[in-house]
N, C-alpha and C positions, 0 to 999 in steps of 0.2 A: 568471556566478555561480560564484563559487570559496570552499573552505573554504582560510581563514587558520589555523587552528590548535583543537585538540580537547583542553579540560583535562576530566578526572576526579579522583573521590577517590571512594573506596568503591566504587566500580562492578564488579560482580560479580568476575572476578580480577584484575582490570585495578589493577597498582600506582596510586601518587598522584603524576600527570605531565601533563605539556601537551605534545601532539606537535607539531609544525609539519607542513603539507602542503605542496604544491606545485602550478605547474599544472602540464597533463597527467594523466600516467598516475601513481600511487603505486602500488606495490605490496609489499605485507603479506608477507611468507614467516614459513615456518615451521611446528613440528612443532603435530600437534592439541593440541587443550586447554589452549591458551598464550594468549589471549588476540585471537586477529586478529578473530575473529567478532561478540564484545563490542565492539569496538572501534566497526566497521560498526552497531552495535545501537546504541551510545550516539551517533552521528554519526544515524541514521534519527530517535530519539529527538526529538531537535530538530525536526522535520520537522510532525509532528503529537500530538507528547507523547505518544506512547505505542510501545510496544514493537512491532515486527513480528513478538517473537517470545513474547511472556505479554502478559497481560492482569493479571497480578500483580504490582503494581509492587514488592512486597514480596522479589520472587525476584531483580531487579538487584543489591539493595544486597548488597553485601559480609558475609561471616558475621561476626558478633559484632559489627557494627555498628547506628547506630540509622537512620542516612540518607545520601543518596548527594548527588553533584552532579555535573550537567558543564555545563562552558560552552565552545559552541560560537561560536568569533571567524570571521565573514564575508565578503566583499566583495560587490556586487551593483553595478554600475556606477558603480565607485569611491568608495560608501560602503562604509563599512565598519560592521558592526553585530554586538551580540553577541547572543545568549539561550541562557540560565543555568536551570537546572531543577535544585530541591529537594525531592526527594522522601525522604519518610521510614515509617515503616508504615501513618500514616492518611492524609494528607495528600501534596499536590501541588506548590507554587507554580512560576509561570513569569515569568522580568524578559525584558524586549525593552530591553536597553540600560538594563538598572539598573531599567527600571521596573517593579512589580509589576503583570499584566495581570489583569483583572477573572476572564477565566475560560480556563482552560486552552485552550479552543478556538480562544480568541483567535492562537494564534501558528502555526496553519494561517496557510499565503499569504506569509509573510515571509522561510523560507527553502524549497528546492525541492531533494529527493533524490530519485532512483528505486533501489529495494530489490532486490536477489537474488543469495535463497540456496538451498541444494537445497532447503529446504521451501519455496519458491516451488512447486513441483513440484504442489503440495496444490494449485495452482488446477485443475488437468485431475483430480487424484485423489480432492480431498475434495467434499464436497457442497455446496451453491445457498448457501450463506453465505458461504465462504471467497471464492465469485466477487461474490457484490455487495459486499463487502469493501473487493474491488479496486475495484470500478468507484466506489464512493462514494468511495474516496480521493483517488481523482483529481478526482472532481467538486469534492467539498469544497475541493482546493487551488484551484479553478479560481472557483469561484462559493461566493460568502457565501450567497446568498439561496438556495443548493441545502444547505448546512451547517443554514442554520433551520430549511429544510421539513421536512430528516431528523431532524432531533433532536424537532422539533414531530410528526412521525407516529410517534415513537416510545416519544414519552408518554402521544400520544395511545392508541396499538395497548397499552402498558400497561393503561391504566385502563379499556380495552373490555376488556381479557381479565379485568380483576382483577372489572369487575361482574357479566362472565358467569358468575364464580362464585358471586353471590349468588343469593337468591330472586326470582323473576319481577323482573327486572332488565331486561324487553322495551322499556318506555320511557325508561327512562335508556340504553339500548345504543342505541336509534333516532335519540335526541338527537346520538348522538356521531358514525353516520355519515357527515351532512353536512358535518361538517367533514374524515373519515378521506378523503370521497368528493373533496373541493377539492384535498387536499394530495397526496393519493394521484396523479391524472388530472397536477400540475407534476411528481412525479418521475418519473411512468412515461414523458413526454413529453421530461425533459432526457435520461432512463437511452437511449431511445431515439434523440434526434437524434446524442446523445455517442456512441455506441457504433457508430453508421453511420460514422462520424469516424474514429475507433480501427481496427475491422476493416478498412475501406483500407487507412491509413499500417499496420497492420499484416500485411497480404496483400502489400506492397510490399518490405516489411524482410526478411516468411521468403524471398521468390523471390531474394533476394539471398543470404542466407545459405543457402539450398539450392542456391544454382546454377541456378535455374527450373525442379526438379526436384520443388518441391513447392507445391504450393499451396494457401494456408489459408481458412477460411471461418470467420465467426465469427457466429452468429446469437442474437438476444436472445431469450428466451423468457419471457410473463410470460401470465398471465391474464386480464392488460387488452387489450382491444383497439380497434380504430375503433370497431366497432359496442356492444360494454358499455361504453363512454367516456359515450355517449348518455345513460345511465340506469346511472351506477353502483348508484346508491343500492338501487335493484330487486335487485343482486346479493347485496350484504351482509344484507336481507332475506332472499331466499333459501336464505340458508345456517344461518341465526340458527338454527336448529332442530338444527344441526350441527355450528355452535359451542356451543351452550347444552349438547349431551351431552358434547363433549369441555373446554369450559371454556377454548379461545383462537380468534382467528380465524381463519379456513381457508381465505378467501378476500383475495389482494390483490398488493401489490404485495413483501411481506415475503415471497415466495414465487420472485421471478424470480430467471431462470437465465442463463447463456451454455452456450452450444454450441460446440465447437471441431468443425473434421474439416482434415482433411489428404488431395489428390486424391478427395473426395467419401468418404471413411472416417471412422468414429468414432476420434478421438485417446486415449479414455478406453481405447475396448476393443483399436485393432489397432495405436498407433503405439508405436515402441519407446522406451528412456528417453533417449535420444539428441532423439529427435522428440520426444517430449514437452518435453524442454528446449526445443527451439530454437523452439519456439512461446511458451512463456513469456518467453522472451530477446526474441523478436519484440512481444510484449505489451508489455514494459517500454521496449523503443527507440523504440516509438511512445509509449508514456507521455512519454517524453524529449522528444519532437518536439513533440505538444501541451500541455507543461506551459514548452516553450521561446516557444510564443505566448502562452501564460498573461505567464510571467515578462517577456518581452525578451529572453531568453539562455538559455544550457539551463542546470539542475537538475545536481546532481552525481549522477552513477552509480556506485553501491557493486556491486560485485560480488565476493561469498561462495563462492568455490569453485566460480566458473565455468566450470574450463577440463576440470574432470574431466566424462566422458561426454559431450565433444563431439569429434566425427570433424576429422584436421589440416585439411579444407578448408573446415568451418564454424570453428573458432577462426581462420581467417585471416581468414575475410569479416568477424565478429565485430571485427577489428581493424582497420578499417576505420572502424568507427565510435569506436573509442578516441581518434581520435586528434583528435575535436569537440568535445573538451568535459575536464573534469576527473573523471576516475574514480579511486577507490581501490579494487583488486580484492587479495583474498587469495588464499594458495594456498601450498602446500609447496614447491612448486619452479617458477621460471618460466624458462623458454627461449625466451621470441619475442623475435625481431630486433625492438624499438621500444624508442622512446625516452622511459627512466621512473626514477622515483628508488624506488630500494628502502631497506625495511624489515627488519631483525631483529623476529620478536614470540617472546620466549624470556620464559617467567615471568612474565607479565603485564606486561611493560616492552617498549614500542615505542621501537628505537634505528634512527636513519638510517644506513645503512651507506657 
């Protein structure tokens, strides 16, 4: 899977251009606030229609404009395909090769990136959302029918919260469990098998990039287990009395976690920013590896300012893996001995130099 080529217009400072990529290695230079990052954002954009970095699609488009566009031109084992996204202050649409897709979510699965930038960092730093985030992205690129369950438990998990703020609302909320209890017991079962998957290929990736110096653990944490699997439903009774005072559910699977450590240590509390990186890099290389069985080929890897706050003998093992696949990494200044086509990003215009 290789990116052919990245137009915009309106895209936050990004002038009105179509860049050409290449394979291998691309890379972005140049000073801040010129546009390399945008760039990376509008290429992820494609990926699953929505930003890695807002939730307000309103904050991409360009000032004093009314709406944005990019289209992303592909190749995927010598097709070649495009998808185009129009977004403007209310509205979304997405074409898969001209065509209009019914719903945004539709165009998960058709191309494949993996994301990072130093707010990647937020998966060790911020809290129990930013990491299921993660883990559903990847699902979602991987499995349809994991994309339904989650969108279906999440209207479901709406309309339980929205009755527990009515009055005695006990049997309309009892009605809903059974279903929260079905949909609830398939994701905590994919979240689980997926993630025994990932912490391998990713326990394999940091011994490499540390030298066999460090060693990561990755543990899922949720409130479901084998034995309340049995008897969900007994659970979310339970609690009814706990939800009905605070007025959402308090129990389930909208609650799990991941755990990092590093040589049997908390990664959150003792490891440095360095180690914190190199486990999220670790995160995303195995994302690469399992989204490479998903696809047939690997995903393209954006990388955003990777190379600050890693020691020269992690950016070397790091290069290593550059050299599998097509990346576009930015950065102010690059000096490694590989073999790559560089970029000017000066004023929001990407020139090949």
């Amino acid at each position: 899977m290789r990116i052919v080529s990245l137009g915009v217009k309106n895209f936050r400072n990004l002038k009105t251009q179509t860049i050409q990529f290449f394979d291998g290695l691309n890379v972005l230079c140049g000073k801040n606030a010129q546009g390399k990052t945008n760039t990376l954002e509008a290429i992820y954009l494609s990926t699953i229609g929505k930003s890695p970095k807002t939730r307000r699609d309103g904050e991409m488009i360009s000032f004093s404009h009314g709406h944005l566009e990019t289209l992303l031109k592909f190749e995927h084992f010598g097709n070649t395909k495009t998808i185009k996204l129009d977004i403007n202050h209310k509205q979304k649409s997405v074409f898969l090769n001209d065509n209009k897709l019914k719903k945004l979510s539709d165009v998960i699965g058709n191309f494949g990136s993996v994301y990072f930038s130093p707010e990647e960092l937020n998966l060790i730093k911020a809290g129990p959302s930013t990491r299921r985030r993660f883990l559903d992205i990847i699902l979602c690129q991987q499995d349809k029918a994991y994309l339904k369950d989650l969108q279906t438990f999440q209207r479901i998990i709406m309309q339980r919260n929205a009755l527990l703020k009515k009055e005695n609302p006990q049997k309309e909320v009892f009605v809903w469990n059974k279903s929260l209890c079905e949909i609830s017991k398939r994701i905590f079962k994919k979240r689980k098998s997926f993630l025994k998957i990932l912490s391998e290929m990713a326990k394999d990736i940091h011994k490499k990039l540390t030298e066999n110096k460090e060693e990561l653990e990755i543990s899922y944490v949720s409130e479901l287990n084998e034995q309340n699997l049995l008897n969900l439903e007994s659970e979310f009774e339970r609690t009814f009395e706990k939800d009905l005072v605070l007025g959402y559910t308090t129990f389930g699977i909208q609650n799990d976690d991941l755990n990092f450590k590093i040589n049997k240590k908390d990664v959150k509390k003792h490891a440095s920013q360095g180690q914190q990186r190199t486990v999220v890099l670790s995160l995303k290389l195995a994302e690469m590896e399992i989204l490479k069985k998903e696809y047939g080929d690997y995903p393209v890897l954006l990388l955003d300012d990777v190379l600050s706050e890693l020691d020269a003998a992690r950016r070397e093992k790091l290069c290593d893996y550059l050299n599998l696949f097509q990346c576009i990494l930015t950065c102010t200044e690059f000096d490694l001995n590989l073999k790559h086509q560089k970029f000017l990003v000066e004023d929001g215009l990407v020139t090949k130099i």
